[in-house]
MIDOSE-1310 file (N, C-alpha, C; in nm, 2 decimals, decimal comma, always signed):
residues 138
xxxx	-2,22/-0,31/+0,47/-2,15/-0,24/+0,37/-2,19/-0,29/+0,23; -2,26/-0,41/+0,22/-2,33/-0,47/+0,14/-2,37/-0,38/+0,03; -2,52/-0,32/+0,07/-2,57/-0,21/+0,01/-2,51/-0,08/-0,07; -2,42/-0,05/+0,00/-2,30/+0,05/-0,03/-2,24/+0,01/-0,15
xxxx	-2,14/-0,08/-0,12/-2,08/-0,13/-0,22/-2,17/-0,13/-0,38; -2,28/-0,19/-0,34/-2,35/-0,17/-0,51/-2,33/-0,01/-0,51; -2,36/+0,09/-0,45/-2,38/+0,23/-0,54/-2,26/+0,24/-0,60; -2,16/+0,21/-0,53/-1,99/+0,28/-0,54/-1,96/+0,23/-0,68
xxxx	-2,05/+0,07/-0,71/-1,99/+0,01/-0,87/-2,04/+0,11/-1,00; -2,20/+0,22/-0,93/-2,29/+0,23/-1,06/-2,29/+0,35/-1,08; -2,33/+0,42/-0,95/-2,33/+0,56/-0,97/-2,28/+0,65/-1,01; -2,13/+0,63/-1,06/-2,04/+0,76/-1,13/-2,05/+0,76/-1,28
xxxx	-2,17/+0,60/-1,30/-2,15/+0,67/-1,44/-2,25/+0,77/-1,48; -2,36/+0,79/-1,41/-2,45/+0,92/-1,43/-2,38/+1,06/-1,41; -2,23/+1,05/-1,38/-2,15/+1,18/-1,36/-2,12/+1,20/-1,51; -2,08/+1,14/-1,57/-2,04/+1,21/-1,71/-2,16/+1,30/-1,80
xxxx	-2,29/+1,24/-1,79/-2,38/+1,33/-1,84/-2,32/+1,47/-1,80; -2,28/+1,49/-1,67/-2,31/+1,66/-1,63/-2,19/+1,74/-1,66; -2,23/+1,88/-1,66/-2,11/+1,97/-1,67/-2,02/+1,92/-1,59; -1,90/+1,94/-1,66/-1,76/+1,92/-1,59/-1,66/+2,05/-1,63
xxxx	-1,62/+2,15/-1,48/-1,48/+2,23/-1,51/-1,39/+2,19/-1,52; -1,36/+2,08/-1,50/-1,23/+2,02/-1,52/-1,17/+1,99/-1,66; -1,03/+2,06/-1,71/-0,99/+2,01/-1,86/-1,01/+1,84/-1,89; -0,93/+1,79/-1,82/-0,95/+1,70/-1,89/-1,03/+1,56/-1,80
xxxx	-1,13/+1,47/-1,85/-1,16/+1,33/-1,73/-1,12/+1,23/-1,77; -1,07/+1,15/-1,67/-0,99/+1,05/-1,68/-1,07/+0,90/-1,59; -1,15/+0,81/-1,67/-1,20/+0,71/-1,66/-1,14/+0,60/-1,58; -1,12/+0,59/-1,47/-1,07/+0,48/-1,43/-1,15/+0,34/-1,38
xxxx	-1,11/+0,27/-1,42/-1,16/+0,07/-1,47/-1,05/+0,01/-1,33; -1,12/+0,01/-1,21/-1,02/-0,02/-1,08/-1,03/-0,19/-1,09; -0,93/-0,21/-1,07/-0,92/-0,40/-1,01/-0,90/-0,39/-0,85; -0,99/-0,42/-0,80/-1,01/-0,41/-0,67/-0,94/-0,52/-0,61
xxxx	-0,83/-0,50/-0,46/-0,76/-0,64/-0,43/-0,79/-0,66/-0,36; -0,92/-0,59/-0,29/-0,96/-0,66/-0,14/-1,11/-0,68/-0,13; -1,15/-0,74/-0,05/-1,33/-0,75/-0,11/-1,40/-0,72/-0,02; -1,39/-0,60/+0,09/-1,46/-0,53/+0,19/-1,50/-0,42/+0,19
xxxx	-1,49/-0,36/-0,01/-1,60/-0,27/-0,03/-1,56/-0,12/-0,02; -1,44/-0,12/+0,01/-1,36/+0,05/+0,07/-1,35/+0,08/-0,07; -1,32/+0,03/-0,20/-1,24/+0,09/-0,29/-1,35/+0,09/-0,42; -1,42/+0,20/-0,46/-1,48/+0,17/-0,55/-1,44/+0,10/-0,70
xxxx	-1,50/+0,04/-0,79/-1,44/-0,04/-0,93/-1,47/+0,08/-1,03; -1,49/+0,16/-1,03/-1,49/+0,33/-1,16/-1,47/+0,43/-1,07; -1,39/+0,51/-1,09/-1,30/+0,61/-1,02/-1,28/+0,75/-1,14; -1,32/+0,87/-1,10/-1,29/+0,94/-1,24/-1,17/+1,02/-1,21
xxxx	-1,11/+1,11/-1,24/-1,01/+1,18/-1,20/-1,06/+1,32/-1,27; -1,08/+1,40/-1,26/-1,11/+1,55/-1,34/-0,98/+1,61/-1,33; -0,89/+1,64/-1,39/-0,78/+1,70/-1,40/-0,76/+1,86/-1,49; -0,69/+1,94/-1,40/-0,72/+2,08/-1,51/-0,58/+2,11/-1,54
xxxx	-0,49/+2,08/-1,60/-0,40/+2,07/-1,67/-0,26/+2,24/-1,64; -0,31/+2,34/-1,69/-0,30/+2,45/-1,63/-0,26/+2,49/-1,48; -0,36/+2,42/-1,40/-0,38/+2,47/-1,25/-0,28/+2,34/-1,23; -0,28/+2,26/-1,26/-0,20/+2,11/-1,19/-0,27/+2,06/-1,07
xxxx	-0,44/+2,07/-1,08/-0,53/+2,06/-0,97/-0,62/+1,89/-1,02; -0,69/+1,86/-0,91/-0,77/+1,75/-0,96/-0,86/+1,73/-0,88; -1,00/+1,72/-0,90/-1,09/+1,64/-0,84/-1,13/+1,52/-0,85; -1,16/+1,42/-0,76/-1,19/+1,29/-0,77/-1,34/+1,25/-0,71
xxxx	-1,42/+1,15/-0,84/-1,52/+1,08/-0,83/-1,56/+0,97/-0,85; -1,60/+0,90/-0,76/-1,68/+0,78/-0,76/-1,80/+0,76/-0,69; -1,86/+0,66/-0,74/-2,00/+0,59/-0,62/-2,01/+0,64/-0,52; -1,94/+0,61/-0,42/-1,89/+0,63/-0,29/-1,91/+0,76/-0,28
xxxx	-1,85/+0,84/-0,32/-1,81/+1,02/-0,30/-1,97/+1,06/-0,37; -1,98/+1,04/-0,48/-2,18/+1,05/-0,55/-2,25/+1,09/-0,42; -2,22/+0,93/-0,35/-2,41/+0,91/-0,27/-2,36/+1,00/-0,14; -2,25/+1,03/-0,09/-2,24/+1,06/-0,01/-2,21/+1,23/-0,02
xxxx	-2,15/+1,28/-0,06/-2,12/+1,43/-0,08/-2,19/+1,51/-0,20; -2,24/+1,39/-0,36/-2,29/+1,41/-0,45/-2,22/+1,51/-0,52; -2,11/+1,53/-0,54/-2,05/+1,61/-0,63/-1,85/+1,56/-0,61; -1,80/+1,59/-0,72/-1,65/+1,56/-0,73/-1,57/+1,65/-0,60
xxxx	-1,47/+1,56/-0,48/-1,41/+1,60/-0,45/-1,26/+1,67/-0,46; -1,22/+1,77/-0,41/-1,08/+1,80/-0,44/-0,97/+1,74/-0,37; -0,92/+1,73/-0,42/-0,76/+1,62/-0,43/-0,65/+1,71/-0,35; -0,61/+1,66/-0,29/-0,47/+1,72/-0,30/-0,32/+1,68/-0,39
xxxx	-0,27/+1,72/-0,41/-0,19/+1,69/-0,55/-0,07/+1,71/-0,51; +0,05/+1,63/-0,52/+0,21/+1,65/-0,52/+0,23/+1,56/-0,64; +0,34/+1,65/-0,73/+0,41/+1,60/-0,80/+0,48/+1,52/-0,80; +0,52/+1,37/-0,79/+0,62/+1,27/-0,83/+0,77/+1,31/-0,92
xxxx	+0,70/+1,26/-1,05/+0,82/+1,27/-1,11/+0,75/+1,30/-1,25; +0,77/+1,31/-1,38/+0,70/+1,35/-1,50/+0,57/+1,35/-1,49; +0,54/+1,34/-1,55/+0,38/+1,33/-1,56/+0,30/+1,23/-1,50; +0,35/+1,19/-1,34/+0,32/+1,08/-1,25/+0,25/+1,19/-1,07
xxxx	+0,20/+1,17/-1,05/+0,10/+1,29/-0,94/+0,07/+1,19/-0,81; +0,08/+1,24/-0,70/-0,02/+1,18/-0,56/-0,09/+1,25/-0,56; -0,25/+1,18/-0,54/-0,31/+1,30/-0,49/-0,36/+1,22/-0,38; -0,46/+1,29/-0,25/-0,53/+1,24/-0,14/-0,64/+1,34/-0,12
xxxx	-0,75/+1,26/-0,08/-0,86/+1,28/-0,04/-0,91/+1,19/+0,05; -1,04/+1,29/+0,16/-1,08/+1,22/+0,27/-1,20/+1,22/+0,22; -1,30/+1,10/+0,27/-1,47/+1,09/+0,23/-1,52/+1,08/+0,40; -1,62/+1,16/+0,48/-1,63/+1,14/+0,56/-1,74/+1,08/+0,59
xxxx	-1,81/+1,07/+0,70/-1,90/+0,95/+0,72/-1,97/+0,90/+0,65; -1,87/+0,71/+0,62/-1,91/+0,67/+0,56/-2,01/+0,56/+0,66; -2,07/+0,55/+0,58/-2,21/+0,45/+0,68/-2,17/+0,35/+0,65; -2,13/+0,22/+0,81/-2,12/+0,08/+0,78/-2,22/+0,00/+0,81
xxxx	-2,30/-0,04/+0,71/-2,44/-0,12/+0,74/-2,47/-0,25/+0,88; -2,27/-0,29/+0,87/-2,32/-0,39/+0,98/-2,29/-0,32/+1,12; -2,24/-0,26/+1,09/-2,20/-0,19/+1,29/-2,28/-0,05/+1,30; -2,40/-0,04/+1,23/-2,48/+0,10/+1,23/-2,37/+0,21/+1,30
xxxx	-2,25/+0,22/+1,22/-2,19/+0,37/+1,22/-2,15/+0,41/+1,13; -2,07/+0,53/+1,14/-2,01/+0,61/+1,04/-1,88/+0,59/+1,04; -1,77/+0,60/+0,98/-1,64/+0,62/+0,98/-1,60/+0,71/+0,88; -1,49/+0,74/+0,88/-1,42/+0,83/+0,78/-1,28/+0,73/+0,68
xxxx	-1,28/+0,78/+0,57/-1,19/+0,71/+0,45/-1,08/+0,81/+0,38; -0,95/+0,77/+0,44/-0,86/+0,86/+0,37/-0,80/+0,77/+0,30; -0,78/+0,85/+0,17/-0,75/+0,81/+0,02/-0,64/+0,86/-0,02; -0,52/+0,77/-0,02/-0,41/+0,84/-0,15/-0,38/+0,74/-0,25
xxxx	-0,39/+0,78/-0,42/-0,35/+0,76/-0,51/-0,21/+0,77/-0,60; -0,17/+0,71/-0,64/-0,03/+0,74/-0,75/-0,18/+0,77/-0,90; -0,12/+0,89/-0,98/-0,20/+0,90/-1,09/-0,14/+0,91/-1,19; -0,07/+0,80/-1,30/+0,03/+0,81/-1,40/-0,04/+0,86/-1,54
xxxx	-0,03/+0,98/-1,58/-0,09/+1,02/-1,68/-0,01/+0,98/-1,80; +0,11/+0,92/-1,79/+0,18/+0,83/-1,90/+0,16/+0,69/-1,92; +0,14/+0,65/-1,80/+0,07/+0,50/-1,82/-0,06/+0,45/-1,83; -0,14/+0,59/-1,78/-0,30/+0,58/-1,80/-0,33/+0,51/-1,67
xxxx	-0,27/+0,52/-1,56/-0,30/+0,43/-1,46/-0,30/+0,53/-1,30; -0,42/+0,45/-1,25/-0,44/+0,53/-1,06/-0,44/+0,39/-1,04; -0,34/+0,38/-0,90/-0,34/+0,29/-0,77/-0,39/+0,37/-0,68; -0,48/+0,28/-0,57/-0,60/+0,38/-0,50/-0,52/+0,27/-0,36
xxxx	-0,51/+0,40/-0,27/-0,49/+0,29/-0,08/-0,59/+0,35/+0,00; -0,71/+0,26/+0,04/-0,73/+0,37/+0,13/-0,71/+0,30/+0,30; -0,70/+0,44/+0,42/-0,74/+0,41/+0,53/-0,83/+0,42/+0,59; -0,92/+0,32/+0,67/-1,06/+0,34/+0,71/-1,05/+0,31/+0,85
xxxx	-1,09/+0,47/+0,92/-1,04/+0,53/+1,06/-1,15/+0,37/+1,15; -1,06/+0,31/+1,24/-1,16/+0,21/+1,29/-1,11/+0,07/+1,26; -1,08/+0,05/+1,15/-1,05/-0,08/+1,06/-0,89/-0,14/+1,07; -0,85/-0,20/+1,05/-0,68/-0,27/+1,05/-0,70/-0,30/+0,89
xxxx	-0,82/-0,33/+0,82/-0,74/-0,38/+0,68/-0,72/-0,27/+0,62; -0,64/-0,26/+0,47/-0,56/-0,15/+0,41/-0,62/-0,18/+0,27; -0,76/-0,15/+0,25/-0,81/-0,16/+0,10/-0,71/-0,11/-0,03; -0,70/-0,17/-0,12/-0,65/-0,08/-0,22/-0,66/-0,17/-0,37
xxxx	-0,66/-0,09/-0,49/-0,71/-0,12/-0,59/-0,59/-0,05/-0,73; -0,58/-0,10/-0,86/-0,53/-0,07/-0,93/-0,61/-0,05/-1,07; -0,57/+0,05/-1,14/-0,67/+0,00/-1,23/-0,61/+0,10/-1,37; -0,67/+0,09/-1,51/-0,64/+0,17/-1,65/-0,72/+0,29/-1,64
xxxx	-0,69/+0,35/-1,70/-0,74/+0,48/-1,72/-0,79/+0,52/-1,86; -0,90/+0,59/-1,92/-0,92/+0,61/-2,05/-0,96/+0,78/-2,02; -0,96/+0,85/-2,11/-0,97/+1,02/-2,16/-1,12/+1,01/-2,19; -1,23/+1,07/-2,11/-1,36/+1,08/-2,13/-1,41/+1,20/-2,22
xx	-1,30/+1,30/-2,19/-1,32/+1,48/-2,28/-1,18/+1,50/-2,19; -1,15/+1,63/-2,35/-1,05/+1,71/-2,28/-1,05/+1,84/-2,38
């Protein structure tokens, strides 16, 4: 997972160069609380404001799907959102397999903040990450 882990740190920042439909992107700076590599440390959020829809990118989702996934989205409370997304075969370097990664976030557009949990089908640990958020375009 070694290997992995470096793309998931680097790779999303070559995503901002490209076109984005999304109104607005939202930079996320993750503090990672577990060190087994599930949770990438830059997370973007593409949010379209209007639709109340979001796609999510990172490293991870880059090397693997190579373009922003769609979220599923439930409103909370004000301007506070869950969304969830699945990444599927993710390659684990030491047990030469694949597994799958289900992702749900809290995304506080008032506090500038996504908490990331994910489940990784196979595994017992419960990765998850916290982190600020900054406005890339909108």
């Amino acid at each position: 997972m070694k290997c992995f882990v470096q793309a998931g740190c680097l790779a999303a920042a070559g995503f901002l160069g490209q076109a984005v439909s999304a109104e607005t992107v939202f930079d996320c700076d993750i503090k990672v609380f577990t060190n087994n590599g599930w949770i990438a440390p830059r997370v973007m959020v593409l949010w379209d404001d209007s639709t109340k829809t979001a796609k999510v990118y990172d490293g991870y989702i880059h090397q693997l799907v190579g373009e922003p996934l769609s979220a599923k989205v439930e409103h909370r409370k004000g301007n506070s959102y869950d969304l969830a997304w699945r990444v599927n075969d993710i390659p684990v370097s030491n047990a030469r397999t694949k597994v799958d990664g289900l992702y749900s976030a809290v995304f506080d557009m008032d506090k500038s903040t996504l908490s990331i949990r994910g489940v990784i089908t196979g595994f017992a640990n419960a990765p998850r990450g916290r982190g600020k958020c900054k406005v890339q375009q909108g």
